[in-house]
Biopython code that builds the backbone (N, CA, C, O; Angstrom):
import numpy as np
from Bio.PDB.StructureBuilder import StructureBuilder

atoms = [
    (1, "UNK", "N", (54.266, 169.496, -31.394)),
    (1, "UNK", "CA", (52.877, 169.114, -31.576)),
    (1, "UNK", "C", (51.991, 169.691, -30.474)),
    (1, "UNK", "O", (50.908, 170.154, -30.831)),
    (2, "UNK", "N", (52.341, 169.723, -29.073)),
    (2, "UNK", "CA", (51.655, 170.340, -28.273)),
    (2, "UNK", "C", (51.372, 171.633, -28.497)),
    (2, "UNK", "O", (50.220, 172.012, -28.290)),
    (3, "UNK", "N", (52.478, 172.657, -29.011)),
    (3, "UNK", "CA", (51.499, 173.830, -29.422)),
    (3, "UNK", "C", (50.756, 174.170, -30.072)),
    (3, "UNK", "O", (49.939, 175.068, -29.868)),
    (4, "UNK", "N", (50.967, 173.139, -31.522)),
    (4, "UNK", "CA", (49.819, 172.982, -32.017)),
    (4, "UNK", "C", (48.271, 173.004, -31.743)),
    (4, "UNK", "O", (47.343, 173.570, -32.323)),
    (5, "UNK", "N", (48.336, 172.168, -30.629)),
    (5, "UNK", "CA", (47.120, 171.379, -30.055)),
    (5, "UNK", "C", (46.592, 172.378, -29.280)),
    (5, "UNK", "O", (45.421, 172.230, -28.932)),
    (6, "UNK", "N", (47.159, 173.325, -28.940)),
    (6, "UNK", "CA", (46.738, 174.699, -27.493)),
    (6, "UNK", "C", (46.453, 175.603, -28.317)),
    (6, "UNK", "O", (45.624, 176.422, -27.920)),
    (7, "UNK", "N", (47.016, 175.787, -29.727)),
    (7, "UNK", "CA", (46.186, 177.211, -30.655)),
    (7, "UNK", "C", (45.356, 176.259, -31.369)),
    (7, "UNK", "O", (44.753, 177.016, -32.130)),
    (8, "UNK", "N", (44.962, 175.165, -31.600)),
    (8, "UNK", "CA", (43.823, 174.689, -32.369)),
    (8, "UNK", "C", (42.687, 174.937, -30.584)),
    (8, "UNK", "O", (41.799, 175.784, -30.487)),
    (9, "UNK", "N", (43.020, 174.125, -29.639)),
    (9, "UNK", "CA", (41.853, 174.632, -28.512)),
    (9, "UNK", "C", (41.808, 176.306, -28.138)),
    (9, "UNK", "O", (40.822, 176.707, -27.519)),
    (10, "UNK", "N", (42.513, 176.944, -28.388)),
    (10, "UNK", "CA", (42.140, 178.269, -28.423)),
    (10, "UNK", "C", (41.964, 179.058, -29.401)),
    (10, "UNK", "O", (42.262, 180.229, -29.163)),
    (11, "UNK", "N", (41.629, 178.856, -30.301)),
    (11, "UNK", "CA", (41.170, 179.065, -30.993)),
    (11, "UNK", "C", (40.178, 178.577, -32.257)),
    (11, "UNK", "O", (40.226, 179.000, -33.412)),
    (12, "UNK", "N", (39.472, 177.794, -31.834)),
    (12, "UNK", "CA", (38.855, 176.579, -31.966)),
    (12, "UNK", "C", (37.372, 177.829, -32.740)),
    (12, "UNK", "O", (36.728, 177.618, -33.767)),
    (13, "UNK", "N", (37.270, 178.825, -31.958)),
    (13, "UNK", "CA", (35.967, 179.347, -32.410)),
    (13, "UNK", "C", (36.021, 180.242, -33.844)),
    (13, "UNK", "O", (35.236, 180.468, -34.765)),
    (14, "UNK", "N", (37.345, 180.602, -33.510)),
    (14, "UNK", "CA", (38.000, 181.681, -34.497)),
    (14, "UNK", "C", (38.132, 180.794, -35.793)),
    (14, "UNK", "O", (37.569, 180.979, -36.872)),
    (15, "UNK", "N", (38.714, 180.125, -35.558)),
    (15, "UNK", "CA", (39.317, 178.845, -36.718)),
    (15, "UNK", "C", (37.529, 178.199, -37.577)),
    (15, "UNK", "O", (37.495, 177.978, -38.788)),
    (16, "UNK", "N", (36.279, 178.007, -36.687)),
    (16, "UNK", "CA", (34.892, 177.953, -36.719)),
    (16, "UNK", "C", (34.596, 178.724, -38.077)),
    (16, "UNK", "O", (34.358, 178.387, -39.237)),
    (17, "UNK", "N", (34.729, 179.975, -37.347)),
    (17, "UNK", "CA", (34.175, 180.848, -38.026)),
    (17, "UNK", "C", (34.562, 180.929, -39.724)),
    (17, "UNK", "O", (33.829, 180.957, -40.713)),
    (18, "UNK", "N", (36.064, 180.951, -39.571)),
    (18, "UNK", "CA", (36.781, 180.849, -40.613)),
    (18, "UNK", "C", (36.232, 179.706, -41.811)),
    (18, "UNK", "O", (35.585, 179.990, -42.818)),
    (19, "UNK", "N", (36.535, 178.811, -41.530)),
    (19, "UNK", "CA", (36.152, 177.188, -41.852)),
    (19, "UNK", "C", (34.483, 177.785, -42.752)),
    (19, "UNK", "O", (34.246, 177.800, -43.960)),
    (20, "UNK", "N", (33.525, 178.242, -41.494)),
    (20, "UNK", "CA", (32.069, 177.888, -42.363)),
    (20, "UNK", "C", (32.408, 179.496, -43.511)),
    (20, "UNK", "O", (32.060, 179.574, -44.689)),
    (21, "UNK", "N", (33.126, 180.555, -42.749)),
    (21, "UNK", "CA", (33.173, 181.287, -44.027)),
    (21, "UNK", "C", (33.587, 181.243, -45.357)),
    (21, "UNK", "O", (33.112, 181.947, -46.248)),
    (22, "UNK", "N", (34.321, 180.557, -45.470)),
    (22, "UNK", "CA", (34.991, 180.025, -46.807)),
    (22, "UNK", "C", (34.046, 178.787, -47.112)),
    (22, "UNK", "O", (33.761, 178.593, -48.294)),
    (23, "UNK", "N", (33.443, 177.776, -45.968)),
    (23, "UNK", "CA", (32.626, 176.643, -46.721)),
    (23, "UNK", "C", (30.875, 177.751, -47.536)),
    (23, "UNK", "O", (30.201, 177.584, -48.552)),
    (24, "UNK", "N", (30.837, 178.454, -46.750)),
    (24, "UNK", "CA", (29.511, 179.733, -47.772)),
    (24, "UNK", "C", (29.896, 180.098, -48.819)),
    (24, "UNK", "O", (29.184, 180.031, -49.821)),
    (25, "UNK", "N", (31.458, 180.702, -48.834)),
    (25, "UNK", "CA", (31.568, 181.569, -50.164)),
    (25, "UNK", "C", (31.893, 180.421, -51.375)),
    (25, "UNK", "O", (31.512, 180.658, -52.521)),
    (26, "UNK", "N", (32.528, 179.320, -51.098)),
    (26, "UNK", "CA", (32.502, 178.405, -52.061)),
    (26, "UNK", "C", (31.600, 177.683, -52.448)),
    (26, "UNK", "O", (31.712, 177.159, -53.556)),
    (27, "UNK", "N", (30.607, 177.481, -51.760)),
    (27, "UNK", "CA", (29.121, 176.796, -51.804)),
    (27, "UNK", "C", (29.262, 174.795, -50.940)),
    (27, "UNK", "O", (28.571, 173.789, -50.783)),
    (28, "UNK", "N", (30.188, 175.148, -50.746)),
    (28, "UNK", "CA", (30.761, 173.857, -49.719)),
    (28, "UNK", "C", (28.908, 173.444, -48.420)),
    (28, "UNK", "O", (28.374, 172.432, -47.966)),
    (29, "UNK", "N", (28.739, 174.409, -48.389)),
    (29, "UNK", "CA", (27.251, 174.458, -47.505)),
    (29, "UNK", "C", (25.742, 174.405, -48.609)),
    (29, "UNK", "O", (24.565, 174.729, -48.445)),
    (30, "UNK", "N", (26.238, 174.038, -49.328)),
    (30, "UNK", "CA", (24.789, 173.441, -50.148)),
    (30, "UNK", "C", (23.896, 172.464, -49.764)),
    (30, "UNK", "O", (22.676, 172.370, -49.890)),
    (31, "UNK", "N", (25.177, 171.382, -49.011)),
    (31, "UNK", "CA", (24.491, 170.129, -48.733)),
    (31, "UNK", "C", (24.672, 169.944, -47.047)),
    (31, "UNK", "O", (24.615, 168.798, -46.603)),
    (32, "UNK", "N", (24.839, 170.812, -46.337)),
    (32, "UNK", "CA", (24.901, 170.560, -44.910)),
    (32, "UNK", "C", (24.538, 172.350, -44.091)),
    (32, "UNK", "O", (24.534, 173.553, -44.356)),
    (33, "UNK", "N", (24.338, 171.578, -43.225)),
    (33, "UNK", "CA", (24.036, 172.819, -42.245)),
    (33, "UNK", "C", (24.903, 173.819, -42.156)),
    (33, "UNK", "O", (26.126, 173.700, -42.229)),
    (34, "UNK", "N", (24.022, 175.268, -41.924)),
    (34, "UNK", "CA", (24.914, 176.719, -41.932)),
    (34, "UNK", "C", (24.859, 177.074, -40.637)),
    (34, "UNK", "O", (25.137, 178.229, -40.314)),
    (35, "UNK", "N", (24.470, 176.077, -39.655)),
    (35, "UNK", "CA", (24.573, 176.459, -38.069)),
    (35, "UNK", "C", (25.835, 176.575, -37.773)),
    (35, "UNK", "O", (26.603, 175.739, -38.249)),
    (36, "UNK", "N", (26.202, 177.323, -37.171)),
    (36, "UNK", "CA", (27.883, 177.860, -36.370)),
    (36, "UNK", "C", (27.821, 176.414, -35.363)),
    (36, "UNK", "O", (28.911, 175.845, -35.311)),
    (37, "UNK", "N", (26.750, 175.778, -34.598)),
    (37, "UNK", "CA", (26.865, 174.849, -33.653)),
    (37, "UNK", "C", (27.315, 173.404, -34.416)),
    (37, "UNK", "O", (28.062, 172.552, -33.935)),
    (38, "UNK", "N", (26.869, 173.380, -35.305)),
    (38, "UNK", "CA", (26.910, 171.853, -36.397)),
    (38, "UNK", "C", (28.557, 172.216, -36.179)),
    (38, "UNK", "O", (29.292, 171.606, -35.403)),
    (39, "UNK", "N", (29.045, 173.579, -37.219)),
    (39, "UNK", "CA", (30.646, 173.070, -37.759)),
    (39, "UNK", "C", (31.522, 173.092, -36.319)),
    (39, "UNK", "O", (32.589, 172.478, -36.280)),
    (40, "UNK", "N", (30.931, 173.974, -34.892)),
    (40, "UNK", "CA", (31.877, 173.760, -33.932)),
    (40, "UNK", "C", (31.965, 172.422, -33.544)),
    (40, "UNK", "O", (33.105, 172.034, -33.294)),
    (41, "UNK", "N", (30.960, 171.534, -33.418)),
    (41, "UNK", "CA", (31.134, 170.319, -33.259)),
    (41, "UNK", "C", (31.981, 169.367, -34.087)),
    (41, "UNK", "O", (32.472, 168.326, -33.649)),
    (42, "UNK", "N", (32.131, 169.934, -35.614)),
    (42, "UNK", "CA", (33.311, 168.711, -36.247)),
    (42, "UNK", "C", (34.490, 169.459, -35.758)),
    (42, "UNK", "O", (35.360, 168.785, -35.208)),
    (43, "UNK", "N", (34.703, 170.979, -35.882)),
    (43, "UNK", "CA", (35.845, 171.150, -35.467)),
    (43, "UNK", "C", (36.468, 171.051, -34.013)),
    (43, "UNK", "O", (37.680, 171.264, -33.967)),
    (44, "UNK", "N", (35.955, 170.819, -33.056)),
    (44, "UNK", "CA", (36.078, 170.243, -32.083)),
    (44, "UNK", "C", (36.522, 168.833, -31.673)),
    (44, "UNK", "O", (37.267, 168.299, -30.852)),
    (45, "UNK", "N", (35.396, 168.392, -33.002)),
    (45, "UNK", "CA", (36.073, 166.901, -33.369)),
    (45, "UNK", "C", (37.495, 166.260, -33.677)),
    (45, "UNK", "O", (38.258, 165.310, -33.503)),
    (46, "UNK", "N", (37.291, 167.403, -34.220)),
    (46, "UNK", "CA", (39.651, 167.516, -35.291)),
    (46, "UNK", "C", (40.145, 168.064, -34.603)),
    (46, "UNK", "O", (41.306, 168.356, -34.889)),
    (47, "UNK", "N", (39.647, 168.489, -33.425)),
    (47, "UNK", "CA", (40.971, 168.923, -32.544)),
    (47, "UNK", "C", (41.149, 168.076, -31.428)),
    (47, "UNK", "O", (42.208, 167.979, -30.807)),
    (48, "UNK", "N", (40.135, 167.479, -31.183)),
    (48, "UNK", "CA", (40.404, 165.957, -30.041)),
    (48, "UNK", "C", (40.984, 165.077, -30.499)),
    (48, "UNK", "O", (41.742, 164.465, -29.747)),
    (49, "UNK", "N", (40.851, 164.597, -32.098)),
    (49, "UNK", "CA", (41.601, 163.705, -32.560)),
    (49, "UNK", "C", (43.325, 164.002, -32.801)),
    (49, "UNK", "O", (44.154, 163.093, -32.835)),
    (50, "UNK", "N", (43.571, 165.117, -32.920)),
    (50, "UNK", "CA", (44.610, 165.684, -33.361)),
    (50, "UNK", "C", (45.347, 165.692, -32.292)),
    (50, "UNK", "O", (46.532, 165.417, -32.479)),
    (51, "UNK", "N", (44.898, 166.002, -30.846)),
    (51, "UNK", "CA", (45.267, 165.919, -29.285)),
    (51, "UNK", "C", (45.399, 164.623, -29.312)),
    (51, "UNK", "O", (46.567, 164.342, -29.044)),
    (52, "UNK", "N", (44.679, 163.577, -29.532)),
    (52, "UNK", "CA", (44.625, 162.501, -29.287)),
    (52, "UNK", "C", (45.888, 161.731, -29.947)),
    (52, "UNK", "O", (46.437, 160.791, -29.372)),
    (53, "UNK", "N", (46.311, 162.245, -31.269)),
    (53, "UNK", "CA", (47.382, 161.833, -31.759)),
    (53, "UNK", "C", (48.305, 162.584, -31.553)),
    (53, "UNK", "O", (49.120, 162.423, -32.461)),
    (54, "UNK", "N", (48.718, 163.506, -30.685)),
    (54, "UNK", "CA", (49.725, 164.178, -30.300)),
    (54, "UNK", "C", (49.703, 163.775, -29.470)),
    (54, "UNK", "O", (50.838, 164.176, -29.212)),
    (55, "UNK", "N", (49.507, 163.380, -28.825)),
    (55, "UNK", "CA", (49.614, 162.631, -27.425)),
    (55, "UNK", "C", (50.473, 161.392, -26.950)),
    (55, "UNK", "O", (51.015, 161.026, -25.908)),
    (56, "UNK", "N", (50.299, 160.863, -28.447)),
    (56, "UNK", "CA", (51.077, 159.513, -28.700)),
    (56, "UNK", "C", (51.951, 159.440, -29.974)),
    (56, "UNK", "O", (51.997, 158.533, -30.806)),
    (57, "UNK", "N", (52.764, 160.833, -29.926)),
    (57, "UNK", "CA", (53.727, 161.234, -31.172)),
    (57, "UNK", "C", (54.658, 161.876, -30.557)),
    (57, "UNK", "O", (54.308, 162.457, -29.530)),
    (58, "UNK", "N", (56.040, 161.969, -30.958)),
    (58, "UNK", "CA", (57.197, 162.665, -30.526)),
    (58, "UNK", "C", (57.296, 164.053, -31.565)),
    (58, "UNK", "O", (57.973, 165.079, -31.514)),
    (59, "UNK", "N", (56.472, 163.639, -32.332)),
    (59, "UNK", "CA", (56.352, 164.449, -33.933)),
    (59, "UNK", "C", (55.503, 164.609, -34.908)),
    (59, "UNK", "O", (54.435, 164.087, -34.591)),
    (60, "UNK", "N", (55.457, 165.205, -36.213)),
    (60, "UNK", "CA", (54.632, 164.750, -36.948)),
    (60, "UNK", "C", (54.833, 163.300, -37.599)),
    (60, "UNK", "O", (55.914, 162.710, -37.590)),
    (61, "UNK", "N", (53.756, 162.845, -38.116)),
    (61, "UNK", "CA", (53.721, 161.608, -38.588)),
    (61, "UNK", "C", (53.995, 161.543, -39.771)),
    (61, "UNK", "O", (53.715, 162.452, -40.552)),
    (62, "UNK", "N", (54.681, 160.292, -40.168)),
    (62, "UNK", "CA", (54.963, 160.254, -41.868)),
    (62, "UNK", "C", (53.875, 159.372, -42.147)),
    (62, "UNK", "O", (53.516, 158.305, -41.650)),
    (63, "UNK", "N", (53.291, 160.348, -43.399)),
    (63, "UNK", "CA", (51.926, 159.501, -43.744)),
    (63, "UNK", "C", (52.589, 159.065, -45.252)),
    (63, "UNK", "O", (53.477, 159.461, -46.007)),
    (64, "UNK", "N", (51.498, 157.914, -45.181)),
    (64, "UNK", "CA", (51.727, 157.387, -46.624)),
    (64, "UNK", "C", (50.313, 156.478, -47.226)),
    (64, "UNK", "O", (49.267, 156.291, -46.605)),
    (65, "UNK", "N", (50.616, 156.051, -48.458)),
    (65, "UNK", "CA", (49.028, 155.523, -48.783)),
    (65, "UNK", "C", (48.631, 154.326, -48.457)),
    (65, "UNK", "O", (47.512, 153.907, -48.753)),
    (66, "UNK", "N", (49.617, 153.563, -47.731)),
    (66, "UNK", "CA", (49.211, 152.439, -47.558)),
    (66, "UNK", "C", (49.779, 152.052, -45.794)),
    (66, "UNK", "O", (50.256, 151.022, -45.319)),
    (67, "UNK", "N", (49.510, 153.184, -45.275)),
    (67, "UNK", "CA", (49.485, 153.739, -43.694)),
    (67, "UNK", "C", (48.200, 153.125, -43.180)),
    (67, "UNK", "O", (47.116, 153.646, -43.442)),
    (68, "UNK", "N", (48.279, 152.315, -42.646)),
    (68, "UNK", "CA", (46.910, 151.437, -41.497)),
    (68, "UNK", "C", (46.142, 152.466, -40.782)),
    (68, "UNK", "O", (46.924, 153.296, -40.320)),
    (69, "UNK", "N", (45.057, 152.706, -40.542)),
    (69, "UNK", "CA", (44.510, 154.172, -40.332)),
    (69, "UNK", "C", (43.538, 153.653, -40.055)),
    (69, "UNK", "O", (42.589, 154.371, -40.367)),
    (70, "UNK", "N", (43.177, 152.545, -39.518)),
    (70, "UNK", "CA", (41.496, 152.108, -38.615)),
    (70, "UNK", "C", (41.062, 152.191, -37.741)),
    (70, "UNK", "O", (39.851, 152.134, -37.529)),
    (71, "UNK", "N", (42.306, 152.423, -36.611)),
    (71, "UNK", "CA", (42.560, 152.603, -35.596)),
    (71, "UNK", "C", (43.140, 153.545, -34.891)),
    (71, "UNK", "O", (43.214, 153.612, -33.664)),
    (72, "UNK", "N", (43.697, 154.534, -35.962)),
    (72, "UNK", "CA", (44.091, 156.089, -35.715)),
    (72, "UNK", "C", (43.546, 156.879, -36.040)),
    (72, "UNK", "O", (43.130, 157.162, -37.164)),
    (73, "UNK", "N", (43.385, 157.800, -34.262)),
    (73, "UNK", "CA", (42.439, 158.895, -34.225)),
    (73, "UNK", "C", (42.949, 159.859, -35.401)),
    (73, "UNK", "O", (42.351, 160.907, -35.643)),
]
sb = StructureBuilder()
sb.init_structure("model")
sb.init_model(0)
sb.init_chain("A")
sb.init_seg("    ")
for serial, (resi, resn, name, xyz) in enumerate(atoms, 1):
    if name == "N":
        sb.init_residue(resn, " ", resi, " ")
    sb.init_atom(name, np.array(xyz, "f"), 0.0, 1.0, " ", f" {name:<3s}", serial, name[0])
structure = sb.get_structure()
């Protein structure tokens, strides 16, 4: 999980770019901002949370649908 977490922060801008290019060509950006600053900020977001839960994992997590999730980043 930690390496995970070191190519999502390094590459955090690359991964940006990616993300709003595919949210343009699909029309995913109809209803929200086409600023590069808006989507670095959620994706920045998913990568603190993702740190945040790697942090307190030996592994990936087994998810399921009725997984308590109110309180996990």
């Amino acid at each position: 999980m930690h390496a995970l977490v070191e190519l999502l922060k390094t590459g955090e801008n690359e991964l940006m770019k990616q993300v709003l290019a595919y949210a343009k060509k699909h029309g995913y950006t109809r209803y929200t901002s086409t600023l590069e600053e808006a989507w670095r900020l959620s994706i920045s977001g998913l990568t603190r949370s993702i740190a945040a839960a790697a942090a307190t994992l030996d592994g990936p997590p087994e998810l399921g649908p009725d997984a308590p999730t109110a309180a996990d980043p």
